[in-house]
PAROMI-488825 format. One record per residue (C-alpha): residue number from 1; residue in one letter; chain; x, y, z. Coordinates in Angstrom, 1 decimal. Example, Ala and Ser with C-alpha at 12.3 -4.5 7.8 and 13.67 -1.06 7.14 Angstrom:
<pts>
1|A|A|12.3|-4.5|7.8
2|S|A|13.7|-1.1|7.1
</pts>
This chain:
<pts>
1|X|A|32.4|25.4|-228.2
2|X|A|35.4|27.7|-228.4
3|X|A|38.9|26.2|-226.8
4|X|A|39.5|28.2|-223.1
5|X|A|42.3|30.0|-222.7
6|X|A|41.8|30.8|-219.1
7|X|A|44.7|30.5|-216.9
8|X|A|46.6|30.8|-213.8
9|X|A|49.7|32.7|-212.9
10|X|A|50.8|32.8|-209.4
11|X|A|47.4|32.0|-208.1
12|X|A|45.7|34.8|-209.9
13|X|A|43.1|33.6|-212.5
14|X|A|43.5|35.4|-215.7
15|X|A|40.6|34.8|-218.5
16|X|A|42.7|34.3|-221.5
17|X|A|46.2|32.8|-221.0
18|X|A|48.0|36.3|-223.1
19|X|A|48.9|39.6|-221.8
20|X|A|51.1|42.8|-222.0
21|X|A|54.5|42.7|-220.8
22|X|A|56.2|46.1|-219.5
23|X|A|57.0|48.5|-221.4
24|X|A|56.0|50.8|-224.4
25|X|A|52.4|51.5|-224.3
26|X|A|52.1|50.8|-220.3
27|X|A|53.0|54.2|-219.0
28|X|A|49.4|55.8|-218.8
29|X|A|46.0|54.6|-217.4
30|X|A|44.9|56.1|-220.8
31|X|A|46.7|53.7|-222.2
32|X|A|46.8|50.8|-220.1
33|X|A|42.6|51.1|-220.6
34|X|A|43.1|50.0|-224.1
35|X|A|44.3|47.1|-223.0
36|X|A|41.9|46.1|-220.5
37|X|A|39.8|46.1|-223.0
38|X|A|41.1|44.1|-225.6
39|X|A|41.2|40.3|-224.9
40|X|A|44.4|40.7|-223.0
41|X|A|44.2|38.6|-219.7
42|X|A|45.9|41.1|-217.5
43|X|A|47.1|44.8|-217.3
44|X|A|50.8|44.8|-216.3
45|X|A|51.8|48.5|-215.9
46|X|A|55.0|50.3|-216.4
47|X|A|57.9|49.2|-214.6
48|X|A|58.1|52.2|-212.0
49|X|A|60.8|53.8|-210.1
50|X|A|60.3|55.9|-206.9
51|X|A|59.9|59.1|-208.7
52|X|A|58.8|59.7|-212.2
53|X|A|61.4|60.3|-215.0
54|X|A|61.8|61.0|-218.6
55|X|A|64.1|57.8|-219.7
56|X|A|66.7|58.4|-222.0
57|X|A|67.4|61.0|-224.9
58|X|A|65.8|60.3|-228.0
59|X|A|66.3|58.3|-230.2
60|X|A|65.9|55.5|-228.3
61|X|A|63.7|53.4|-230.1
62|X|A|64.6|51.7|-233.5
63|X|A|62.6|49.2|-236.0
64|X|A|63.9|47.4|-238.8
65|X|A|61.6|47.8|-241.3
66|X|A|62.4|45.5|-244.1
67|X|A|62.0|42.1|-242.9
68|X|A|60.2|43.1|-239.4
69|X|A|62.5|41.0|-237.3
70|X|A|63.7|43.3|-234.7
71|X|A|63.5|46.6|-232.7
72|X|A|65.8|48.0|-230.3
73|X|A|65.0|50.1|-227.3
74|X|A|67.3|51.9|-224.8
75|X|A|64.1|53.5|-223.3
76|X|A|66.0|54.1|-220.0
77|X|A|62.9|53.3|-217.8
78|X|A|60.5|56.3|-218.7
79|X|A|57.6|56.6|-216.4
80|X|A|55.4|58.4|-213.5
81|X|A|56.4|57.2|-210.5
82|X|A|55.4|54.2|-208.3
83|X|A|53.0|56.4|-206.4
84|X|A|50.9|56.9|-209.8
85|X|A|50.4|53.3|-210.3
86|X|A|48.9|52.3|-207.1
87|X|A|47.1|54.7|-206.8
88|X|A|42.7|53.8|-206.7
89|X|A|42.3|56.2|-209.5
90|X|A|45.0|55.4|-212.0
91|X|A|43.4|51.5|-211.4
92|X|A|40.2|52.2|-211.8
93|X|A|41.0|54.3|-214.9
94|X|A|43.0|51.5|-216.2
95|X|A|40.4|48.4|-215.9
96|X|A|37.0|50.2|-215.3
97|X|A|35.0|47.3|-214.9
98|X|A|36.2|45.2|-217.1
99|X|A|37.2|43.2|-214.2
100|X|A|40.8|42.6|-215.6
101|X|A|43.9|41.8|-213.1
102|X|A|46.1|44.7|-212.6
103|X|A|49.6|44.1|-212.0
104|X|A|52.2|46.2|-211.1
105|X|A|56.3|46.2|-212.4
106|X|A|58.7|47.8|-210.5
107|X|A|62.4|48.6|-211.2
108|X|A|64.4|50.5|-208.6
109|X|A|67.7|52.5|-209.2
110|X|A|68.6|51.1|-205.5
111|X|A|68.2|47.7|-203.4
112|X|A|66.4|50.3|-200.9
113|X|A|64.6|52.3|-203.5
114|X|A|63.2|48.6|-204.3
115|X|A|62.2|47.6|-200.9
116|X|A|61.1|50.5|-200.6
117|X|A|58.5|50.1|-203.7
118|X|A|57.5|46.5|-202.4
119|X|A|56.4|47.9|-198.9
120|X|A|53.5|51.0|-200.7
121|X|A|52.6|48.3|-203.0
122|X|A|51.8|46.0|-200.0
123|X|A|50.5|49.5|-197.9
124|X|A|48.3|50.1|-201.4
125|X|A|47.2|46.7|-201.8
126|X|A|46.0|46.1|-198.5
127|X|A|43.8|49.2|-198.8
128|X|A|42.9|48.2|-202.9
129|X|A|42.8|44.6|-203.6
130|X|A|42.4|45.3|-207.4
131|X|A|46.2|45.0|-206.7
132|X|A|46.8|41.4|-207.5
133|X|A|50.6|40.9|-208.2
134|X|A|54.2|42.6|-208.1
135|X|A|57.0|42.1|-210.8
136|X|A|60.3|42.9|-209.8
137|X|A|61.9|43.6|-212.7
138|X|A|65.8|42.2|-211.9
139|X|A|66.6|42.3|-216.0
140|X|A|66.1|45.4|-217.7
141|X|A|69.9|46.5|-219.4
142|X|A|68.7|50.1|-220.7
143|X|A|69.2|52.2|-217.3
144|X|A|72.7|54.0|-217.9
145|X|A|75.4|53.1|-215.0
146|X|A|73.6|50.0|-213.8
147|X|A|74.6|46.6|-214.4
148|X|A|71.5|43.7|-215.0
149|X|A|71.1|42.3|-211.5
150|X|A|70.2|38.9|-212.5
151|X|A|73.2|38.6|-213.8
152|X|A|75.2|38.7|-210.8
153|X|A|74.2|35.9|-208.7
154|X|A|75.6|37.4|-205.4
155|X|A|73.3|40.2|-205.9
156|X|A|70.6|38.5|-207.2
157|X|A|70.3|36.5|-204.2
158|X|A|71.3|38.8|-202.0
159|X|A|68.1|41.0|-203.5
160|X|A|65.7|38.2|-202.8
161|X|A|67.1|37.5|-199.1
162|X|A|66.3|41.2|-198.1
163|X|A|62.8|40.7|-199.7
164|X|A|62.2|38.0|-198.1
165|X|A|63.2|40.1|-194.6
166|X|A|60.4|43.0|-195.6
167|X|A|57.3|43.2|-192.7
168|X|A|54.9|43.2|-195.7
169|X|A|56.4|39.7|-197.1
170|X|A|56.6|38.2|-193.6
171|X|A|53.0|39.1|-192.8
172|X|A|51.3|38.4|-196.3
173|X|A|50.7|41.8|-197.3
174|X|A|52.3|41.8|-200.4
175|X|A|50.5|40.6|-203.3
176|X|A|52.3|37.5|-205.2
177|X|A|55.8|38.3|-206.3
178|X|A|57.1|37.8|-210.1
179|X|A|60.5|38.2|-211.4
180|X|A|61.6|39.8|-214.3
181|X|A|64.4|37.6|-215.6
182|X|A|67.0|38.5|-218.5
183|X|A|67.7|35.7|-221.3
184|X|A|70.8|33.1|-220.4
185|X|A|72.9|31.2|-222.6
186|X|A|75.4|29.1|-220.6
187|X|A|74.2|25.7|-218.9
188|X|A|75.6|26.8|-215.3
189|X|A|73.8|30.0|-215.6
190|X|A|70.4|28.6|-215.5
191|X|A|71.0|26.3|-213.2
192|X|A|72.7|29.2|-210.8
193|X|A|69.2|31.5|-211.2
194|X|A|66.8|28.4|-210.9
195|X|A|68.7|27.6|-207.6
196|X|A|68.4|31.2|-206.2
197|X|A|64.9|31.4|-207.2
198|X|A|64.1|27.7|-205.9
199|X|A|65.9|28.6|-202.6
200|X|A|62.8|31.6|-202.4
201|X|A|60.0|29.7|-203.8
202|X|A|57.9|30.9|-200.9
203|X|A|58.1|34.8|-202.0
204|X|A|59.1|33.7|-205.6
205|X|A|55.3|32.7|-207.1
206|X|A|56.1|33.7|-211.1
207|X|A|59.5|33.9|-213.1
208|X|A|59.0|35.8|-216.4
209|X|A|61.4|34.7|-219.3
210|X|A|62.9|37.0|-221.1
211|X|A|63.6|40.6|-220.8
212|X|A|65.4|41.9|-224.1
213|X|A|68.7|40.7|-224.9
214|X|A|71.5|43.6|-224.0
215|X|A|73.9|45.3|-226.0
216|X|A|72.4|44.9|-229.5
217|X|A|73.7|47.9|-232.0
218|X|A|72.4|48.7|-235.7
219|X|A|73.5|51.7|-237.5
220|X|A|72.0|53.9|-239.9
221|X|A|73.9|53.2|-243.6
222|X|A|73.1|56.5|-244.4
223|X|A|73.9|58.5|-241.4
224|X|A|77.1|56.1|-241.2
225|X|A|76.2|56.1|-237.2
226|X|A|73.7|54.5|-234.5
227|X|A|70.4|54.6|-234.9
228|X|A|70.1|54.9|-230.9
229|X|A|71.3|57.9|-229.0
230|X|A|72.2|56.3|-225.5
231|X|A|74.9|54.2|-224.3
232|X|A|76.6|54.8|-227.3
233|X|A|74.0|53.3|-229.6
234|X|A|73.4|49.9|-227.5
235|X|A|70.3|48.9|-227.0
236|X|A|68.2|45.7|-225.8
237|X|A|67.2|43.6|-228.9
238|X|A|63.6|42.2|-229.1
239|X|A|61.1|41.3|-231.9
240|X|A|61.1|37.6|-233.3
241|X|A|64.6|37.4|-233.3
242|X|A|64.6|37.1|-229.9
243|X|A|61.7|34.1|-230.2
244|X|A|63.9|31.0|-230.0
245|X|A|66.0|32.5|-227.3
246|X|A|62.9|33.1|-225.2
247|X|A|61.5|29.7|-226.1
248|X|A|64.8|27.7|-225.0
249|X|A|64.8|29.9|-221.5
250|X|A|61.3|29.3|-221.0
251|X|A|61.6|25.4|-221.4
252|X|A|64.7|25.6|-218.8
253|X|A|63.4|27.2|-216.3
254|X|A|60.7|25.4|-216.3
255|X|A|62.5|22.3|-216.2
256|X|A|65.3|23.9|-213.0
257|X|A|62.0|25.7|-211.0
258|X|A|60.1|24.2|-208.2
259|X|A|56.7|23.3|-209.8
260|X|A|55.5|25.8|-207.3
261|X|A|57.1|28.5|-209.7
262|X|A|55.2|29.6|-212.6
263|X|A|56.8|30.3|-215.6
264|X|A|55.5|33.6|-217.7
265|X|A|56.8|33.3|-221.4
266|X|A|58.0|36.5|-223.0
267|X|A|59.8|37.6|-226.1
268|X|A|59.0|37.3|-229.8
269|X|A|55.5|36.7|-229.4
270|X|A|53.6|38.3|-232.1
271|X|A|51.1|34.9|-233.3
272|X|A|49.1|32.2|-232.2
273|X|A|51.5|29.6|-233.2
274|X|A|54.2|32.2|-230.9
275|X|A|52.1|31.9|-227.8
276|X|A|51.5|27.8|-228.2
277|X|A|54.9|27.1|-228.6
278|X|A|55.5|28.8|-224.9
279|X|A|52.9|27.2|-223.2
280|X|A|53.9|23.8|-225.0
281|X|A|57.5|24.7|-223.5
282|X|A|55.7|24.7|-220.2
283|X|A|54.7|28.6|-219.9
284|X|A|51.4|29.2|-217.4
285|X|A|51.0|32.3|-220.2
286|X|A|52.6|34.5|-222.2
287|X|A|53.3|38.3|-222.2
288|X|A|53.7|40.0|-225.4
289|X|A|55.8|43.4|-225.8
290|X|A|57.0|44.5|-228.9
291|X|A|54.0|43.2|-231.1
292|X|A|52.0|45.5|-228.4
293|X|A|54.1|48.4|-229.2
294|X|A|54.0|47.7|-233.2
295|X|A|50.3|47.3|-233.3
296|X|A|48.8|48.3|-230.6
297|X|A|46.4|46.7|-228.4
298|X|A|44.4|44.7|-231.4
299|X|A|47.1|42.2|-230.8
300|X|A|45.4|40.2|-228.3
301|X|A|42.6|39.9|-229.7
302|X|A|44.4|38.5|-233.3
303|X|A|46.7|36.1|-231.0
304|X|A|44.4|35.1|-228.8
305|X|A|41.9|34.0|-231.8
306|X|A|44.8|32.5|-233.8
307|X|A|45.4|30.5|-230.5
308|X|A|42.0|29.2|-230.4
309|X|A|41.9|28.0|-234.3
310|X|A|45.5|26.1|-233.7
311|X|A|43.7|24.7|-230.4
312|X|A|40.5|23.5|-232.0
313|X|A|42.6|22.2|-235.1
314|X|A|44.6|20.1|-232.5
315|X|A|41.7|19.1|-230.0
316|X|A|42.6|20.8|-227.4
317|X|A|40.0|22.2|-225.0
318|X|A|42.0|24.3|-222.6
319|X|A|45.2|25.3|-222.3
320|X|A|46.0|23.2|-219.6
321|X|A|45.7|20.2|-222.2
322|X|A|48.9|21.0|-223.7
323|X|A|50.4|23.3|-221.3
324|X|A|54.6|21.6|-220.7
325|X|A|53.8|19.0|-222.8
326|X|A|56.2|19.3|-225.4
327|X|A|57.0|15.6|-226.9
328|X|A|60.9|14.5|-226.7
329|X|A|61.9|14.5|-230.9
330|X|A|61.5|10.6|-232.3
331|X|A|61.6|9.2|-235.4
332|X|A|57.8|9.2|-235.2
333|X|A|57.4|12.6|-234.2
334|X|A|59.9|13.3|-237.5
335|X|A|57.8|11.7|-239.7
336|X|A|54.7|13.8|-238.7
337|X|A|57.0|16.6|-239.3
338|X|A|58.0|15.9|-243.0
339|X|A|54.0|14.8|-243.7
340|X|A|52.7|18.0|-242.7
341|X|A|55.4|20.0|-244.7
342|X|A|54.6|17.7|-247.8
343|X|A|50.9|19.1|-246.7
344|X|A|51.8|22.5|-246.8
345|X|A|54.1|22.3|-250.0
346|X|A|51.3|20.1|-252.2
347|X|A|48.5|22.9|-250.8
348|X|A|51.0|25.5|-252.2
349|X|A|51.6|24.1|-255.6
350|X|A|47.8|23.3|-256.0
351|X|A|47.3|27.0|-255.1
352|X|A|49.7|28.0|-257.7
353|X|A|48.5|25.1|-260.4
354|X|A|45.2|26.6|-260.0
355|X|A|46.3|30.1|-260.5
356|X|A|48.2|28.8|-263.5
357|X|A|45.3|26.9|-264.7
358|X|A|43.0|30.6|-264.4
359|X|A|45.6|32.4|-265.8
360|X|A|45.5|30.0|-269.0
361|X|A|41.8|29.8|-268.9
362|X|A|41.3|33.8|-269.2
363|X|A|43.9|34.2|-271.9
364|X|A|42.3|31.3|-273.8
365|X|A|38.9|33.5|-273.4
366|X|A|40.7|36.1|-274.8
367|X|A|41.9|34.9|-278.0
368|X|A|38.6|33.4|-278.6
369|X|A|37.0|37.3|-278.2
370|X|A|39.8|38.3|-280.7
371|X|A|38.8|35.9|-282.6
372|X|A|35.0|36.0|-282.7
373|X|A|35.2|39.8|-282.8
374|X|A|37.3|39.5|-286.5
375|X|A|34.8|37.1|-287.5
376|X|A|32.0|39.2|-287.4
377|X|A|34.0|42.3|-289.1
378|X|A|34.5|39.4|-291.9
379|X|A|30.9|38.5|-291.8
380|X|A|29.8|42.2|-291.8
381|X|A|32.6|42.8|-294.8
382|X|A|31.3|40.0|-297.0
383|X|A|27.5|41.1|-295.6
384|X|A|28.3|44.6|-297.1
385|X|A|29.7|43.7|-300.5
386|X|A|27.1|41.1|-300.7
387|X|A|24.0|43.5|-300.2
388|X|A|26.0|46.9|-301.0
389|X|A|25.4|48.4|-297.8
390|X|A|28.6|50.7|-297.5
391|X|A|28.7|50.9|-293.9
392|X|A|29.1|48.5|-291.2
</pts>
């Protein structure tokens, strides 16, 4: 039987343990249905504001194309307005009956347009239960005059102390609340957002790690200039060179946050291997974002199937078996480590040995056709001369 990758984020039971993150591709129940229907766990929409809005100028997207490590986006928040993505008809549009969780992501210009977007979710919610969770996106760095709120601990707490004030939190309204939390660096700095968060671990059910990483730049050689509009060309990085980043704030925070806390793992998640690592590192599930945007929502169902083969190779039958149980490194551990390279490098050179060997083998067949074909020109020569036939 097939490894399950059903899981549970902030009480809500998702069927596999990968979904969308925010962004690109989320904006429309058009294209949010894509993605209910794909093996994603989850629909996560848009991260909204109170009224809809374009973003910022293009171009504000950027790939790099030649080793597929990166994108930058200074998107600036485009979307339709919080109003759209509560409403019955956009969610029943968006999951059908595919029975999917839908989740909503918003991201306010204000602390009031915020509470404000908290209390119609819970108003929406309390009429539509197909509303199962809230992320409050604290991270995103690509909205022009405003400074990452999770990056000011004052304001990050002082955020999450007038949630915690709201009518629709103190009566239970509100569906389960995630955070949207940019990537740290610094020791003190995780240990300062795990103790905020800890100190609201009864609002606080999900913490997702990471948003991109702020104030990335790449230039056009051509052009001599950035290839993003905005901001003066800076942009939030993401792609798998944000991976190891993501992985190391994923394993802290689950490490600082109440156990009570779920951890989401996000960034640089475009394989199988990408998605175990998280949950390894202690993630409940992971969202994936720019993989989504590159190729659309077939993702999930390569990811989640890659996920399955590296589960059954291991002997794991749920994701639970594995989930935060990354080993502490050991010589042992090591050792497992170099055998399994030396696997990898002797299945290699067989696979190029036996190339070799095919290679050899068909150009050995091909002198020998040479050769049998001027042997029979000989024979048909000496035939000829012997029987004077003058044609051969």
């Amino acid at each position: 039987m097939a490894p399950s990758l059903k899981t549970t984020v902030a009480g809500i039971e998702l069927p596999t343990c990968v979904y969308n993150a925010s962004g690109p591709r989320t904006g429309s129940s058009a294209a949010m249905a894509k993605i209910a229907t794909s093996e994603s766990g989850g629909v996560l929409a848009k991260s909204a504001t109170m009224k809809s809005q374009t973003g910022n100028p293009q171009p504000r997207t950027w790939h790099e194309t030649e080793k597929k490590l990166a994108s930058l986006n200074s998107e600036g928040l485009p979307n339709a307005g919080i109003e759209y993505y509560i409403k019955p008809e956009t969610i029943s549009d968006t999951i059908g009956s595919t029975g999917k969780p839908y989740m909503v992501s918003i991201s306010g210009h204000t602390l009031a347009d915020n509470l404000k977007m908290l209390e119609m979710v819970a108003a929406a919610a309390k009429e539509d239960s197909r509303i199962e969770a809230v992320e409050l996106n604290l991270a995103c760095p690509n909205v022009i005059g405003k400074p990452i709120i999770a990056y000011d601990f004052d304001q990050m707490a002082d955020v999450l102390d007038q949630v915690a004030a709201l009518p629709c939190v103190k009566d239970g309204s509100l569906p389960p609340l995630g955070v949207k939390m940019p990537p740290y660096f610094d020791g003190p700095h995780f240990e300062k957002a795990a103790e905020i968060l800890n100190k609201h671990k009864n609002i606080v059910r999900y913490s997702a790690s990471i948003n991109t990483i702020g104030n990335a730049f790449a230039i056009d050689l051509a052009a001599e200039m950035p290839v993003i509009s905005s901001k003066g060309g800076f942009a939030g990085l993401s792609g798998p060179a944000v991976k190891y980043t993501a992985l190391a704030n994923v394993r802290k925070m689950r490490e600082l946050l109440d156990q009570s806390i779920d951890v989401v793992g996000v960034g640089g998640v475009e394989s199988g291997k990408d998605a175990f690592e998280m949950i390894l590192c202690g993630a409940a599930a992971v969202q994936v974002g720019t993989t989504h945007w590159n190729e659309g929502p077939k993702c999930f169902d390569r990811i989640c199937a890659e996920l399955r083969d590296i589960m059954t190779d291991k002997g794991y039958g749920s994701v639970g078996d594995f989930q935060g149980k990354l080993k502490p490194w050991s010589k042992e551990g090591a050792a497992i480590a170099r055998a399994a390279k030396k696997a990898r490098e002797g299945g290699t050179k067989t696979e190029t040995n036996g190339k070799a060997a095919a290679a050899t083998t068909q150009g050995n067949d091909q002198q020998l056709m040479m050769i049998s074909a001027l042997l029979a020109v000989l024979v048909a020569v000496l035939l000829a001369d012997k029987f004077g036939v003058v044609t051969i």
